[in-house]
N, C-alpha and C positions, 0 to 999 in steps of 0.2 A: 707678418709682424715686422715693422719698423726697427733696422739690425742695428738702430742705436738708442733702443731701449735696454737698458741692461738687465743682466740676469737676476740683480735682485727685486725687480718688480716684475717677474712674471711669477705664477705660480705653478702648482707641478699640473696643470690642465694646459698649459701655455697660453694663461691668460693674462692682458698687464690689469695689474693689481689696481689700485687707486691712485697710488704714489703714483706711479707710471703713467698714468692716464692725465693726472698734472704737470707730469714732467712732457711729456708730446704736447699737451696745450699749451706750457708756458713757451717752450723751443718752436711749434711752429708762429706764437706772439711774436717771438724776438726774428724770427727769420722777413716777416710781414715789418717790423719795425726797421730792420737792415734795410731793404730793399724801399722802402717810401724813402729812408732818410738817402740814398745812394740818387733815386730820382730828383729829389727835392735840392740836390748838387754838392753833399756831401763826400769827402772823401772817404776810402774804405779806411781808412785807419778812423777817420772821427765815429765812422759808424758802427765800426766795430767795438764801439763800447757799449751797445744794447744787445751782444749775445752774450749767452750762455757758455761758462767753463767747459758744461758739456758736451761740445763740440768737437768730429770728427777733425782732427790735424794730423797732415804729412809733415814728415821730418827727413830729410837726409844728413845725416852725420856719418865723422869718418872719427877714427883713435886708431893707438896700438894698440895690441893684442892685451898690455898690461894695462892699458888705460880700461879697454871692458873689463876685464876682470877686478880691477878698483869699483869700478862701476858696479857693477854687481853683487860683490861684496857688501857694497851701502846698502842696495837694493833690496836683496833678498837672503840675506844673514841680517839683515837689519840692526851693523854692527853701531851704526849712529844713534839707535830709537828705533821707536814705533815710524814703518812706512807708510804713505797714501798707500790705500789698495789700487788704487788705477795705477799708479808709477810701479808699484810689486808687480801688476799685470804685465804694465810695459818691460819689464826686466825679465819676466819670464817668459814673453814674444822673442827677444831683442838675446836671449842665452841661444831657445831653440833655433834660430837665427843661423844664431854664428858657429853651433854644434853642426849644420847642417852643412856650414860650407867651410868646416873644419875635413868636416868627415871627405867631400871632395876634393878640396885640396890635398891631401891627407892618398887618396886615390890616385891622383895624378905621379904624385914623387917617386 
């Protein structure tokens, strides 16, 4: 199964649902639509406007210690509103993170 099918369109047999089986048709569209427009001599920025939000993105960022915990704060106490659930998800990748290489540092001293 395709690991950027999300969990809400599989079911509990680990099957993609419907939703899901449109959501792979319409992302491999757009992936076929990137690459004709990238031959045809577009630049990746022009033709990155025929993909899908749902796309797998790397990020490296750096903050202080207070700036994640602001961060997180918004995120996941949701003291601003209601959060995206994918940005919730990303905040609780990006806590177990940094709990992880608290806990080593942490070891070291």
């Amino acid at each position: 199964m395709p690991s950027w099918i999300e969990e809400r369109f599989i079911d509990t047999n680990q099957n993609i649902d419907e939703r899901g089986a449109w959501l792979a048709h319409s992302l491999r569209d757009a992936e076929v639509s990137y690459m004709s427009m990238l031959d045809k001599g577009a630049t990746p920025e022009q033709a990155r406007a025929v993909l899908s939000m749902q796309l797998k993105t790397e990020m490296c960022m750096t903050g202080f210690i207070k700036d994640w915990e602001h961060f997180l704060s918004l995120r996941l106490e949701e003291s601003t509103g209601k959060v995206h659930p994918d940005m919730k998800n990303l905040a609780k990748m990006i806590k177990d993170e940094l709990s992880q290489l608290y806990k080593k540092s942490s070891k070291k001293s």
